[in-house]
C-alpha beads as a LAMMPS data file, in Angstrom:
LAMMPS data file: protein, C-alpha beads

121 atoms
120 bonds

1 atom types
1 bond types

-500.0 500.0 xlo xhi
-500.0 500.0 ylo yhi
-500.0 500.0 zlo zhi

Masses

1 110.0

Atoms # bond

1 1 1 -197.650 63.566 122.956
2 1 1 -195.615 62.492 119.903
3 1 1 -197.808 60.359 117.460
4 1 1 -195.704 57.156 115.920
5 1 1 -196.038 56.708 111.892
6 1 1 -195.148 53.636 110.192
7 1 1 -191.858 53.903 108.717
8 1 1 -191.472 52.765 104.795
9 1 1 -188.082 52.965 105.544
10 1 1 -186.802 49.105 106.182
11 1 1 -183.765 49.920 108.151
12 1 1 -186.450 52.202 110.170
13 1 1 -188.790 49.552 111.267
14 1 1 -185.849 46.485 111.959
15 1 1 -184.191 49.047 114.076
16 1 1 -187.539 49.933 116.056
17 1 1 -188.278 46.204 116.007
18 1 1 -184.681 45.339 117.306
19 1 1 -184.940 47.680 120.318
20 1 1 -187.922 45.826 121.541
21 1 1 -186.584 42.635 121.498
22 1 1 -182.188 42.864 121.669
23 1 1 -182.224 42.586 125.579
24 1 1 -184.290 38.739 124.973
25 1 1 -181.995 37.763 122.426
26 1 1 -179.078 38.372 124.341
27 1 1 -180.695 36.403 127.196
28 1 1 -180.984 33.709 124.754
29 1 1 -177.132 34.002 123.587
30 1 1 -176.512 33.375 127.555
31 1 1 -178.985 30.728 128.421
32 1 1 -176.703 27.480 127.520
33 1 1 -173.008 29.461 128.369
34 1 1 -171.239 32.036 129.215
35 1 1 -170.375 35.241 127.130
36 1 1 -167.940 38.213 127.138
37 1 1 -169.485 41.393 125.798
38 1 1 -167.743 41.323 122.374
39 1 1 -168.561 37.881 121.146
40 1 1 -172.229 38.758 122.217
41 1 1 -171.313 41.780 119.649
42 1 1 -170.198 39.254 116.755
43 1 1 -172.868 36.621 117.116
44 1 1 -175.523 38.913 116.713
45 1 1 -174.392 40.681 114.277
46 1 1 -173.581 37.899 112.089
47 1 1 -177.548 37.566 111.992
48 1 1 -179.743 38.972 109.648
49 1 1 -181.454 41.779 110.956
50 1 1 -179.150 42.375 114.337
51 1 1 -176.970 44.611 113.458
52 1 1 -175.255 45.936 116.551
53 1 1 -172.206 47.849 118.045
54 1 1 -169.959 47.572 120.738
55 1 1 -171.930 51.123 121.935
56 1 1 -175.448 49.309 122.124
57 1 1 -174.379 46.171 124.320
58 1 1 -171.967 47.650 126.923
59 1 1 -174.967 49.734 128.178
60 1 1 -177.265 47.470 128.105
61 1 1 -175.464 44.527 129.816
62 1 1 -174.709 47.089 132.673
63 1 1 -178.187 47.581 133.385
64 1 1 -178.811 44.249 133.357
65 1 1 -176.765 43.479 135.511
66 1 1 -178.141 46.255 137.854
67 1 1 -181.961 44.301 137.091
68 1 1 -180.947 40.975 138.131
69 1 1 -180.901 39.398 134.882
70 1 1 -177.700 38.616 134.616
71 1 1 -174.635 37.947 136.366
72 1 1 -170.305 38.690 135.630
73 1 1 -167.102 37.031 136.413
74 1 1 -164.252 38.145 135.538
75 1 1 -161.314 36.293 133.704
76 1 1 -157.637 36.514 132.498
77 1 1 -157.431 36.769 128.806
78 1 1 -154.766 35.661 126.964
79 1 1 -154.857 38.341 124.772
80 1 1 -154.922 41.173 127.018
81 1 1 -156.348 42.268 130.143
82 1 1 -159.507 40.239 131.596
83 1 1 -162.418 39.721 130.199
84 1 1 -166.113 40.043 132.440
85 1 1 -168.114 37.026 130.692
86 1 1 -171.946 37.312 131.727
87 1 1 -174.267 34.745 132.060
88 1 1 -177.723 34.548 132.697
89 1 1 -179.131 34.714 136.306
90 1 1 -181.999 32.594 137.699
91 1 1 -183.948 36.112 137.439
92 1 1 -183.160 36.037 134.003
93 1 1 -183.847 32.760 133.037
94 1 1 -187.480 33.432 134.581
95 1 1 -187.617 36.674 132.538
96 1 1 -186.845 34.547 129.615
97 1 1 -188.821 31.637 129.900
98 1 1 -191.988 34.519 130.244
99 1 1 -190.790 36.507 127.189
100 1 1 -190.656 32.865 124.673
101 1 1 -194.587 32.433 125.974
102 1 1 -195.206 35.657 125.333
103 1 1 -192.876 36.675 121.676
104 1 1 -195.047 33.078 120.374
105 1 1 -198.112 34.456 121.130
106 1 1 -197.538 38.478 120.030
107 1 1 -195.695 36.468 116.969
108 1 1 -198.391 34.135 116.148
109 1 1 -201.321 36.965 116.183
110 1 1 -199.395 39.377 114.414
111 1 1 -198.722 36.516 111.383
112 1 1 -202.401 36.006 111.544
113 1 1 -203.403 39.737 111.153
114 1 1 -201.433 40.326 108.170
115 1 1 -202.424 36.935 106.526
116 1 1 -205.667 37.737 106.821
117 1 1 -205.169 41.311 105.534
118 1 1 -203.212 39.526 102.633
119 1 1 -206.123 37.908 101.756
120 1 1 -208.937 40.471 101.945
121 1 1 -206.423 43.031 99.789

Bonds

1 1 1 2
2 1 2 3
3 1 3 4
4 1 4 5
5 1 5 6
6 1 6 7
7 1 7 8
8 1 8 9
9 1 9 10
10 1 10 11
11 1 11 12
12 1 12 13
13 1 13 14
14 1 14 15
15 1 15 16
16 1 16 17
17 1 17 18
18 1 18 19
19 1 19 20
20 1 20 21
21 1 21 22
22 1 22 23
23 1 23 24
24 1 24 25
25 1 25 26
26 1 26 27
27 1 27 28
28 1 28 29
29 1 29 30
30 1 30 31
31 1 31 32
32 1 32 33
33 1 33 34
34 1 34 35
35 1 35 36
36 1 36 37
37 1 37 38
38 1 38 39
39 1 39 40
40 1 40 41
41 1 41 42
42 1 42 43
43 1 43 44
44 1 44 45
45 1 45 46
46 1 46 47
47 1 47 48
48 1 48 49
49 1 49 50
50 1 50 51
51 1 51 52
52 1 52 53
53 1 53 54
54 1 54 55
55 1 55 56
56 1 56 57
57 1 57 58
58 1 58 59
59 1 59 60
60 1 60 61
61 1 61 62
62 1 62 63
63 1 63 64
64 1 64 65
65 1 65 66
66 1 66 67
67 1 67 68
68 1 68 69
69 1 69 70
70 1 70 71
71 1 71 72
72 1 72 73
73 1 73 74
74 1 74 75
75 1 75 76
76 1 76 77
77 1 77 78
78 1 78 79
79 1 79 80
80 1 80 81
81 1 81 82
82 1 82 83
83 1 83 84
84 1 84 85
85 1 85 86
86 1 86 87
87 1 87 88
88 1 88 89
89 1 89 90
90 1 90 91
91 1 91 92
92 1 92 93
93 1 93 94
94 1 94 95
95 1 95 96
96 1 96 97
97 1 97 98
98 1 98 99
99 1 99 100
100 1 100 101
101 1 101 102
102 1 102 103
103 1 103 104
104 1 104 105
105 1 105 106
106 1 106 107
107 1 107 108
108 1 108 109
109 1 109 110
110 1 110 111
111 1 111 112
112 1 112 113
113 1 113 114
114 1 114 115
115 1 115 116
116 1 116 117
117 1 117 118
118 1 118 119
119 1 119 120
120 1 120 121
């Protein structure tokens, strides 16, 4: 069994923090409207932290879509052949709703840990 180390390396640790949480964000993008793969592409990585290819979210839409969590239409494009735009599926929304009670709760003891750590250093 491999044994993890904490990474110094920044770009390290928001990549291994990204991976846990990309497939809920995404969910998020989709919860008020509909997407096509590459503006999911551009909206997260115009944020801070979310850097992420073309190669990452292909993938990972198609096995959501397998899971249930979301659902595609497809649609002409003006600029080209059709787009599939994705949007989230009642399974989804459910899978959601459980990961915000959850990511508050993880988020809120994990602040508290290393405030309190601040303080007894």
């Amino acid at each position: 069994m491999r044994r993890m180390t904490p990474s110094t390396d920044s770009s390290a640790l928001t990549a291994q923090l990204r991976r846990g949480v990309l497939e809920y964000c995404v969910m998020a993008l989709l919860q008020d409207e509909e997407r096509y793969a590459f503006d999911l592409v551009r909206e997260l990585a115009g944020m801070d932290g979310m850097v992420i290819s073309e190669g990452t979210i292909y993938p990972m839409l198609a096995r959501m879509r397998r899971d249930g969590t979301v659902e595609t239409t497809w649609r002409e494009s003006p600029s080209g052949p059709p787009r599939r735009y994705y949007r989230l599926s009642p399974g989804g929304r459910k899978a959601l709703l459980g990961f915000k009670k959850e990511w508050s709760t993880f988020r809120d003891a994990v602040d508290h840990v290393i405030d309190e750590g601040a303080r007894d250093a």
